[in-house]
C-alpha positions in Angstrom: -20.0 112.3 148.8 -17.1 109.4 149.4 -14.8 110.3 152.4 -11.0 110.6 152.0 -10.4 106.9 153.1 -12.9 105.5 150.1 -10.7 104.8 146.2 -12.5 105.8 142.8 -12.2 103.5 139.8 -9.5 104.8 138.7 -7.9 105.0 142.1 -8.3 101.1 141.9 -7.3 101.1 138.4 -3.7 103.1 139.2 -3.1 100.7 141.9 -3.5 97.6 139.8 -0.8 99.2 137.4 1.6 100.2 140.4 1.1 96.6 141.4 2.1 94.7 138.5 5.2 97.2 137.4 6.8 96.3 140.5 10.3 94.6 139.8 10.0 90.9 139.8 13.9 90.9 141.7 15.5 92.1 144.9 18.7 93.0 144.9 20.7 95.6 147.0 22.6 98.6 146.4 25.7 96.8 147.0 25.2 93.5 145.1 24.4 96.0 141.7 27.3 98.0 142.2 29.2 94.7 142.4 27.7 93.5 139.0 28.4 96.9 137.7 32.3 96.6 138.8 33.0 93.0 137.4 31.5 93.9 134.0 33.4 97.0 133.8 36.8 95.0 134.9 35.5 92.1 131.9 35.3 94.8 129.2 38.2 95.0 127.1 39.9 98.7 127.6 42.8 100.0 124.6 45.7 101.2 126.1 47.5 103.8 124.5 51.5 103.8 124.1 53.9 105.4 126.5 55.2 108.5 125.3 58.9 106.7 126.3 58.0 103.8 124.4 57.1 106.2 121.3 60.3 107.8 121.5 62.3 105.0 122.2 60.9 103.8 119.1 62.0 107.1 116.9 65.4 106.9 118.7 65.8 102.7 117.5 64.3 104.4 114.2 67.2 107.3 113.7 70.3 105.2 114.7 69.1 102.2 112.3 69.5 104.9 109.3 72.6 106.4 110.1 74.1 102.9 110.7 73.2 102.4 107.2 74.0 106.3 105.9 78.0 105.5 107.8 78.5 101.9 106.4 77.4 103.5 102.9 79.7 105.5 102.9 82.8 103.8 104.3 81.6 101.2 101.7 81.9 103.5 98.6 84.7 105.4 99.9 87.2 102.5 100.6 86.2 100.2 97.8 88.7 100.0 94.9 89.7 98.4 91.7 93.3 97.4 91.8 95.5 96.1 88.8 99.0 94.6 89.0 101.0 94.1 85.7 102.8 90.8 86.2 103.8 90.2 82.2 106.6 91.8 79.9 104.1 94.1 78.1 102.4 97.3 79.1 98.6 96.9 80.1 95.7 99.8 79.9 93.3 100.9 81.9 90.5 102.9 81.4 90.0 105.1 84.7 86.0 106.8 85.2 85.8 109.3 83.1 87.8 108.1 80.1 91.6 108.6 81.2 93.9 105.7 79.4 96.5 104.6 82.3 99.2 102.4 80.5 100.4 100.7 83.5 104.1 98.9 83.0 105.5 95.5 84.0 106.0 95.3 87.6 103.6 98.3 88.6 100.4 98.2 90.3 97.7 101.3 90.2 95.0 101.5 92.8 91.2 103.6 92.4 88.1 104.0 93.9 85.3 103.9 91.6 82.5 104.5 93.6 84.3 107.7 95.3 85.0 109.0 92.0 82.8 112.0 91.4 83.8 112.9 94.9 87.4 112.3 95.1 89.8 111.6 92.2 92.5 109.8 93.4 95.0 106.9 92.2 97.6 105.6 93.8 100.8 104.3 91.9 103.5 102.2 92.7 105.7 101.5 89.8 105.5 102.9 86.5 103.0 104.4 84.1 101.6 106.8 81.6 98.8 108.4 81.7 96.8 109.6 79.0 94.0 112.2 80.9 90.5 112.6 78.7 89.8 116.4 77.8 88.6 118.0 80.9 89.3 115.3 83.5 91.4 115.7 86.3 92.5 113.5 89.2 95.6 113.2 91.9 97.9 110.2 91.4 99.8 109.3 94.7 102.8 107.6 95.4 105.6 106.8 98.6 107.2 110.3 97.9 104.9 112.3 96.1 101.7 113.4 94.1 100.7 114.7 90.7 97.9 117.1 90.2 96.4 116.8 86.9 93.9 118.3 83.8 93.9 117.7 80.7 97.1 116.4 80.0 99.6 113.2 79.5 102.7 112.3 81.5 104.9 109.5 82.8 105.1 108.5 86.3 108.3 106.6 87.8 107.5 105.6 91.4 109.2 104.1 93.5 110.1 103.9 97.5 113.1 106.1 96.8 112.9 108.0 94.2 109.9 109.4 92.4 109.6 111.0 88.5 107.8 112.4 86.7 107.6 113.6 82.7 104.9 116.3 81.4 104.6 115.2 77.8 101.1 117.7 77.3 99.4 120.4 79.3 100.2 121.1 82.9 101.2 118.5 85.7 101.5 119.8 88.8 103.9 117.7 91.4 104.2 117.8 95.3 106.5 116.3 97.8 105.3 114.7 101.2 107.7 117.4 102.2 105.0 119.9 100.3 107.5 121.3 98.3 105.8 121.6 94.8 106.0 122.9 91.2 104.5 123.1 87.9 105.7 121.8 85.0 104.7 122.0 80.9 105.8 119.8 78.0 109.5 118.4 77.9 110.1 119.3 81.4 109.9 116.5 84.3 110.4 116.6 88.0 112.6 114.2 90.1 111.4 114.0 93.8 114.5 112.5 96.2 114.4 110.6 99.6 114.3 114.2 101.6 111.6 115.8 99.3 113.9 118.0 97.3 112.4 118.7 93.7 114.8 118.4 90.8 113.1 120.2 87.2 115.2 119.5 84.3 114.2 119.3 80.0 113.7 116.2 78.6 112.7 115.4 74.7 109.4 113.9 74.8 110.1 112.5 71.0 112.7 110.1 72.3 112.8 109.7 76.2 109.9 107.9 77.0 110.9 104.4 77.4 109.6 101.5 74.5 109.8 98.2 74.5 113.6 97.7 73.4 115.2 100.9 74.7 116.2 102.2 78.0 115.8 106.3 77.3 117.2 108.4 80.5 117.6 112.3 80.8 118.7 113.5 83.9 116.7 110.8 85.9 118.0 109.8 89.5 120.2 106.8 89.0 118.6 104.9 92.0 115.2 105.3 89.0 117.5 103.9 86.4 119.1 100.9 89.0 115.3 100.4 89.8 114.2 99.6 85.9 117.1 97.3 85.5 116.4 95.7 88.1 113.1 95.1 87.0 113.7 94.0 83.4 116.6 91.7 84.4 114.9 90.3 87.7 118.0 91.1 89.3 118.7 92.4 93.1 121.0 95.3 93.1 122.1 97.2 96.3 124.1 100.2 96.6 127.1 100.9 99.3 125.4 104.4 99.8 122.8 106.7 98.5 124.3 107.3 94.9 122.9 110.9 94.6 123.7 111.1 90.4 121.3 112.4 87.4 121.8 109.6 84.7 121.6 110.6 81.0 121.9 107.3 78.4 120.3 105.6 75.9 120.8 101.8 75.6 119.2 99.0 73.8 117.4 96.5 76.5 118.9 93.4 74.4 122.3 93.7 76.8 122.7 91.7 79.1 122.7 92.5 83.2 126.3 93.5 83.3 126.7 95.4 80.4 123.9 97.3 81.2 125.3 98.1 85.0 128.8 99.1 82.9 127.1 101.7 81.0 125.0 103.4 83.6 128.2 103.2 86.3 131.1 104.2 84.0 130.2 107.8 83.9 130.3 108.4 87.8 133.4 106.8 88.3 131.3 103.8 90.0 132.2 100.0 89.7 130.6 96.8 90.7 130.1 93.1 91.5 128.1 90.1 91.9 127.6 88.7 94.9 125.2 86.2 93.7 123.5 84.7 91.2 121.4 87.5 90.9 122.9 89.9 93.1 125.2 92.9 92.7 126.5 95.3 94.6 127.0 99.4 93.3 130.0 101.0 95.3 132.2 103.9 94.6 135.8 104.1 94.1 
């Protein structure tokens, strides 16, 4: 029997295998942990975003589109289609919808197309007539006051002093800036003054409406009918004071400045003269 001290063969043979799996380097705790450390710092780590980065972004995100919803919108609101009638004849317009606008020499009409559907409105400085496709409706504005229309034709006088307006078909509805207002039907028209007072009379819709070589007035403010001679003449007329008169005449537009002055002033007891070339002055007796 071997003592305790003696190895079998396969003692021997376990100790050549211990021998040669023995690691052929000798490094300490320290200097691995040091490899270990410098890879780790070398490997390439994805950062994730800040949560105030994220929502800075949204924020940057939300005020670029309503920069672009606002400047839409002030961009279709305020953008307009304007026409000025600088000849001797009448020219028409077509508004959205269909409506005819025959704008007169010396008058200028304003609208906003791309606002349409959401806001009707027209402003008016000078005269026209408006003829308003079946079930249209829109707001013309002017210095003194506004007509509210559907379905309808009427003649619009505007000017900074005086303001008119004839209902030829359907219902017109006119308002002051004072926001006195009324309604009128066919062959009646309104007459808006310098305070906002509203002035309804009858006129005949056959024969009132002006035409190329007639002046036609019923009842219309005389500063109106000063204002569309001075137009058609190209003259300057002034008045001494507000000439508060409803002028009814019918005159051929072949007269000349004078004559035309004669007519309109005989019947209030009012003369004149000319100052100027083209300049008279209105004064009472």
């Amino acid at each position: 029997m071997n003592s305790d001290n003696n190895y079998t063969p396969l003692d021997a043979g376990l100790e050549n295998i211990v021998s040669k799996t023995e690691p052929t380097f000798k490094k300490t705790k320290s200097e691995v942990w040091e490899e270990i450390s410098g890879f780790i710092d070398q490997t390439p780590v994805e950062k994730k975003e800040s949560s105030k980065s994220v929502n800075l972004r949204i924020y940057s995100s939300v005020a670029a589109a309503v920069i672009v919803l606002f400047g839409t919108y002030f961009f279709m609101k305020n953008y307009s289609t304007a026409y000025y009638c600088n000849g001797k004849n009448n020219i028409n317009i077509t508004l959205p919808a269909g409506s005819v606008v025959s704008l007169a020499p010396e008058s200028a009409i304003t609208y906003y197309p791309l606002w349409w559907r959401i806001s009707r409105n027209v402003e008016l400085s000078g005269e026209a007539f408006f003829e308003v496709a079946p079930g249209n409706s829109f707001i013309v504005n002017s210095t003194l006051g506004s007509t509210e229309v559907v379905g309808t034709s009427f003649n619009i006088i505007s000017h900074s002093d005086a303001y008119n307006v004839k209902c030829v078909t359907g219902k017109v509805k006119v308002k002051s800036k004072t926001d006195r207002e009324t309604i009128l039907t066919p062959e009646y028209q309104a007459n808006i003054g310098p305070a906002g007072t509203i002035t309804v009379t009858k006129f005949n819709s056959n024969s009132d409406l002006q035409d190329d070589n007639t002046f036609r007035f019923t009842s219309t403010p005389l500063n109106i009918v000063i204002s569309e001679l001075k137009k058609h003449y190209n003259i300057n007329i002034n008045t001494s004071n507000e000439l508060d008169y409803l002028y009814t005449g019918v005159f051929s537009k072949n007269k000349t400045a004078d004559e035309a002055l004669t007519i309109i002033c005989k019947p209030f007891g009012l003369t004149f003269v000319k100052n100027s070339d083209k300049g008279f002055i209105i004064f009472e007796k």
